[in-house]
C-alpha positions as CSV (number, residue, x, y, z in Angstrom):
1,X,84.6,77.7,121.7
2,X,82.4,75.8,118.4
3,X,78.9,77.2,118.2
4,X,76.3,74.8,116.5
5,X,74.2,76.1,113.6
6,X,71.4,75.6,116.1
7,X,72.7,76.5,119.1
8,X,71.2,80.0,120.1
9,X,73.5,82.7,120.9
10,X,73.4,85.9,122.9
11,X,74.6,89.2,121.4
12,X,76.1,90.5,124.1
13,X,76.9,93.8,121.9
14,X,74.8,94.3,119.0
15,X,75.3,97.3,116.2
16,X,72.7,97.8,114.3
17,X,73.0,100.8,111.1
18,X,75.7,102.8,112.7
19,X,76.7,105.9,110.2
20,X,79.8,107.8,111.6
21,X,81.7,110.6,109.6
22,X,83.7,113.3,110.0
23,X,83.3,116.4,108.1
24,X,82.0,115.6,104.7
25,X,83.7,112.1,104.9
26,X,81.4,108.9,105.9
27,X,84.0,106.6,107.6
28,X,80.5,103.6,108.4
29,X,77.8,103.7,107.1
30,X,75.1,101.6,108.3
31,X,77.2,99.3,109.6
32,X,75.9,96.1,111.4
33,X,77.8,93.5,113.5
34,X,77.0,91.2,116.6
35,X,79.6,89.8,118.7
36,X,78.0,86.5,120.8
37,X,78.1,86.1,124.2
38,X,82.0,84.0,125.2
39,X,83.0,84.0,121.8
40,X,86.4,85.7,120.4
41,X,86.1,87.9,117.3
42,X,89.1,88.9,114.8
43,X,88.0,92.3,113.2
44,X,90.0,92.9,110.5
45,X,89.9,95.2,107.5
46,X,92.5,97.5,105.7
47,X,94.6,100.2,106.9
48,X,92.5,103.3,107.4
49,X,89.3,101.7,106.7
50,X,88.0,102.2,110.1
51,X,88.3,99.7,112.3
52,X,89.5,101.9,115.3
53,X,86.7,104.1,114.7
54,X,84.3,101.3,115.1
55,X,85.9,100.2,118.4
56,X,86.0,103.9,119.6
57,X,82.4,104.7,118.6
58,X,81.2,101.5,120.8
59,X,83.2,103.1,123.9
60,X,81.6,106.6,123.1
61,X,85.0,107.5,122.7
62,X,83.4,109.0,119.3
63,X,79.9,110.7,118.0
64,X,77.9,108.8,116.2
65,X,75.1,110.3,113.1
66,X,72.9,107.7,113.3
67,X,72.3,103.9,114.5
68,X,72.2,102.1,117.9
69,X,74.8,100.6,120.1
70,X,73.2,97.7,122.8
71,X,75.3,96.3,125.2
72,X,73.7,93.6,127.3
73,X,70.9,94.1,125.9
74,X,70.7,97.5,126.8
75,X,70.7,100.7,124.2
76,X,73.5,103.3,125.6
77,X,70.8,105.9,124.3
78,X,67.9,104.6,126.6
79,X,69.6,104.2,129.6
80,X,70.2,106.4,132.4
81,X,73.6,108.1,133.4
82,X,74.0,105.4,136.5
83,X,72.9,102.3,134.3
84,X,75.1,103.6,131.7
85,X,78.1,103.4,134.4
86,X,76.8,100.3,135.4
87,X,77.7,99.1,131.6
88,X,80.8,100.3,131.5
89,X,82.1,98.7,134.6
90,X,81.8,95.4,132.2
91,X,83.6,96.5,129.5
92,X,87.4,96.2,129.2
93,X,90.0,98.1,126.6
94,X,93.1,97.2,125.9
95,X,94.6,99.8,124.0
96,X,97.0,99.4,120.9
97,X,100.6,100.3,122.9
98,X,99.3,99.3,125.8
99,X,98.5,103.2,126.6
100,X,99.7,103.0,130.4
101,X,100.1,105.9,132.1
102,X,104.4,106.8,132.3
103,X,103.9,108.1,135.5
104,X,101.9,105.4,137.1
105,X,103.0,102.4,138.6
106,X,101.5,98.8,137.4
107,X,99.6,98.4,140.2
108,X,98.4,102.2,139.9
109,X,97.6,101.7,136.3
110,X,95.2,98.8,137.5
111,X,93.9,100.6,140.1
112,X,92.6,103.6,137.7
113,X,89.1,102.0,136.9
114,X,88.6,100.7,140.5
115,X,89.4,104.5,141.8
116,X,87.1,105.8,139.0
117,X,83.9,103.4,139.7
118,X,84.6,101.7,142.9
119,X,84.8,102.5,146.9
120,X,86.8,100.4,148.2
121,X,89.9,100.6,151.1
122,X,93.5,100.6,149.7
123,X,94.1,97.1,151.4
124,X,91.8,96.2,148.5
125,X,92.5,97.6,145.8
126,X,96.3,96.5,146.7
127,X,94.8,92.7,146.6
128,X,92.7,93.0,143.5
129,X,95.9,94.5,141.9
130,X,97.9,91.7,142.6
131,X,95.5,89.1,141.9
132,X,95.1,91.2,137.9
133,X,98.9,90.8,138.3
134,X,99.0,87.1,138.7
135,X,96.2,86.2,136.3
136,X,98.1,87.9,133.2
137,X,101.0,85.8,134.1
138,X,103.3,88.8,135.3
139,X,105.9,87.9,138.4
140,X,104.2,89.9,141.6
141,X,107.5,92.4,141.5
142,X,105.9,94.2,138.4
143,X,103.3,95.7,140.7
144,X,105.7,98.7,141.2
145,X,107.5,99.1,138.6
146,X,106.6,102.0,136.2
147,X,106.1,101.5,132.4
148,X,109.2,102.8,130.9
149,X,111.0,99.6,132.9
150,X,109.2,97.0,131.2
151,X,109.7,95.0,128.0
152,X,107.2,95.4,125.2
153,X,105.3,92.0,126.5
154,X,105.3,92.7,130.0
155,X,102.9,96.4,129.0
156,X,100.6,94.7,127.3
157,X,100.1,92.1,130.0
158,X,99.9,95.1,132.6
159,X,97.3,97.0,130.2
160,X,95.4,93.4,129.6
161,X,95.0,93.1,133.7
162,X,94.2,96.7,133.5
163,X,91.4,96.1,130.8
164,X,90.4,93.1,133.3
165,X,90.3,95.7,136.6
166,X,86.8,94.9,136.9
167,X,86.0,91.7,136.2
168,X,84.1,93.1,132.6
169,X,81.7,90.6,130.4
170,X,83.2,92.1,127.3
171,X,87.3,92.9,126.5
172,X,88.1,95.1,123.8
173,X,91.8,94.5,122.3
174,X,93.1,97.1,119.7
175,X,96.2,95.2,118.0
176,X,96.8,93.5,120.9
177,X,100.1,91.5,119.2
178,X,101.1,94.3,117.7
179,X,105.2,94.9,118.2
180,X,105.9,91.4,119.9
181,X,107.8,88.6,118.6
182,X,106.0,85.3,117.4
183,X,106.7,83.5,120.3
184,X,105.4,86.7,122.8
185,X,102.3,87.0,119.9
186,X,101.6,83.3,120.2
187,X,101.7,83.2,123.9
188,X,99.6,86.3,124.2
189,X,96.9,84.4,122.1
190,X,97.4,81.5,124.4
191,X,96.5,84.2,127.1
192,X,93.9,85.5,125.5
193,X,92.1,82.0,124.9
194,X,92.6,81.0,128.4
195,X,91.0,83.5,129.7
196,X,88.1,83.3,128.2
197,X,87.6,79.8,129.0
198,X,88.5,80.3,132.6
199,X,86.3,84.0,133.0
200,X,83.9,83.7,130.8
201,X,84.9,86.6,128.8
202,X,83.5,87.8,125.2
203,X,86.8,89.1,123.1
204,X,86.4,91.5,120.3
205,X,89.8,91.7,119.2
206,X,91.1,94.1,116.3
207,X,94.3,92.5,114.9
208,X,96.2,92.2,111.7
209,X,97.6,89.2,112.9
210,X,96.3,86.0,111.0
211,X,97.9,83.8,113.4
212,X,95.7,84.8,115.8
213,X,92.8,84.7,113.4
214,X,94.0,81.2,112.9
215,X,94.8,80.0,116.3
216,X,92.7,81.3,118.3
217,X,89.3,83.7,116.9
218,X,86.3,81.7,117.1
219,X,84.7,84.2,114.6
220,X,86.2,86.7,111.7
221,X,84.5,90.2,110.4
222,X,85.8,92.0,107.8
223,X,85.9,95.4,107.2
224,X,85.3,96.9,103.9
225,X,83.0,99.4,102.0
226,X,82.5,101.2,105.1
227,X,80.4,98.3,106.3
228,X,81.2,94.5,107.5
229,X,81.9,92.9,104.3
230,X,81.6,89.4,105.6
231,X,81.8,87.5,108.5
232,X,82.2,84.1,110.0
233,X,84.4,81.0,109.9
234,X,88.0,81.3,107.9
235,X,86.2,78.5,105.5
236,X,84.0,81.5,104.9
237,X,86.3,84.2,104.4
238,X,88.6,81.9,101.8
239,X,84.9,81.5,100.0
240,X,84.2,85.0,100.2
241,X,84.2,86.4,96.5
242,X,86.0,89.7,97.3
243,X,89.5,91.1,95.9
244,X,90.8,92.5,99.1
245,X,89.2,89.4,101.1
246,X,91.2,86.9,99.1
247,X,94.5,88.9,98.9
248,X,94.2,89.1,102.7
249,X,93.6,85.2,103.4
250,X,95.1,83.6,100.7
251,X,98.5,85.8,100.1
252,X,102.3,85.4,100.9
253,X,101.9,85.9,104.2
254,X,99.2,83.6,104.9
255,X,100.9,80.1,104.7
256,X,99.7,78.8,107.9
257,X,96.5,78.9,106.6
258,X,95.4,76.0,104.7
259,X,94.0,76.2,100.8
260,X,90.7,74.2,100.3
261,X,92.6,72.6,97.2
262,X,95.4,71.2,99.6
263,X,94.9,67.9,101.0
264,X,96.7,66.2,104.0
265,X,100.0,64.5,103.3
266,X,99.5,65.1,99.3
267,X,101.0,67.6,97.1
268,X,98.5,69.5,94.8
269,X,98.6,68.5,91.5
């Protein structure tokens, strides 16, 4: 999805000054980042510098010293504790691993959120389940198999239609081709994009992986100096004046990326 320079977006989550530390140690501080309505985002940053915090804080999965979190437009501090649940029915996680429960089925694992903030009759959830099932591109007989019996692609599409359970605005993915193959990475990309086209979904994505910065991340933020360093096109991050920045995007192992002083069909002189 290509945003215009004048096109007017809509934050659909917006951080604005977030501080979060533990003990004597400041992990953010004052960090700021908006993520725009049906847009994908590649979060990066360096090992340990807090990019699983950030994602964790946003899910109130972590305290927070200072600095606001609005989802939808609305401030998790100012709502009430049923229009707070109504928020989280829109959001999505997919954690790094996958994180399914051992003991749980596929089609159980998928049916956690619905149990947890929906009524319905089994029939239903049974349907929805299969329908999650189907959309992540998984054959019908994984429904009933248990974690421990699929490959390492197969979990994260049964945590992806998990994260998906009901229908959210905005997905969270920690790592999300983390431990696959480039061919299982690529296609989970594919995935990834076409879902967002087809639902409408808003992807903030945390990933080392610069092939899916390349191939698919409409956006980049950067993690660094306990804030976001930078942000925006990968033309902006090889522009970026930054050590770690450069290393990251213009390195060995960022050959599929091309340099501003490489031309088409000519060798650099």
């Amino acid at each position: 999805m290509i945003f215009t320079s004048s096109e007017k977006r809509e934050a659909i989550l917006s951080v604005k000054d977030l501080t979060v530390g533990f003990g004597d140690k400041i992990v953010l501080d004052k960090l700021n980042l908006d993520i725009y309505r049906g847009e994908i985002l590649g979060f990066v940053g360096a090992s340990g510098a807090g990019k699983s915090v950030l994602m964790r804080t946003v899910l109130r999965l972590l305290p927070r010293r200072s600095g606001t979190i609005e989802i939808l437009g609305a401030d998790y501090d100012a709502v009430d504790d049923a229009q707070r649940m109504a928020l989280d029915t829109r959001l999505g996680v997919l954690f790094q691993h996958g994180a399914l429960f051992s003991s749980l089925t596929v089609k159980e694992n998928i049916q956690l959120p619905m149990r947890e903030y929906l009524d319905l009759p089994q029939w239903l959830m049974d349907e929805l389940a299969y329908l999650k099932i189907e959309l992540v591109g998984l054959h019908p007989d994984a429904a009933d198999k248990y974690p421990s019996e699929l490959s390492g692609g197969m979990i994260k599409r049964a945590a992806l239609a998990r994260a998906l359970a009901l229908d959210p605005d905005l997905v969270f993915l920690d790592e999300p081709t983390s431990g696959l193959d480039p061919i299982g990475a690529a296609e989970f990309d594919e995935l990834i994009a076409q879902l967002r086209d087809t639902l409408g979904l808003t992807v903030y994505m945390v990933t080392h992986d610069l092939d899916s910065l390349f191939s698919v991340c409409d956006r980049i933020a950067v993690l660094g100096q306990k804030k976001v360093l930078v942000e925006g096109t990968l033309d902006d991050m090889l522009a970026f004046d930054d050590a770690w920045v450069q290393s990251y995007f213009r390195g060995k192992r960022a050959r599929s990326i091309p340099r501003p002083e490489q031309s088409a069909g000519h060798p650099v002189e």
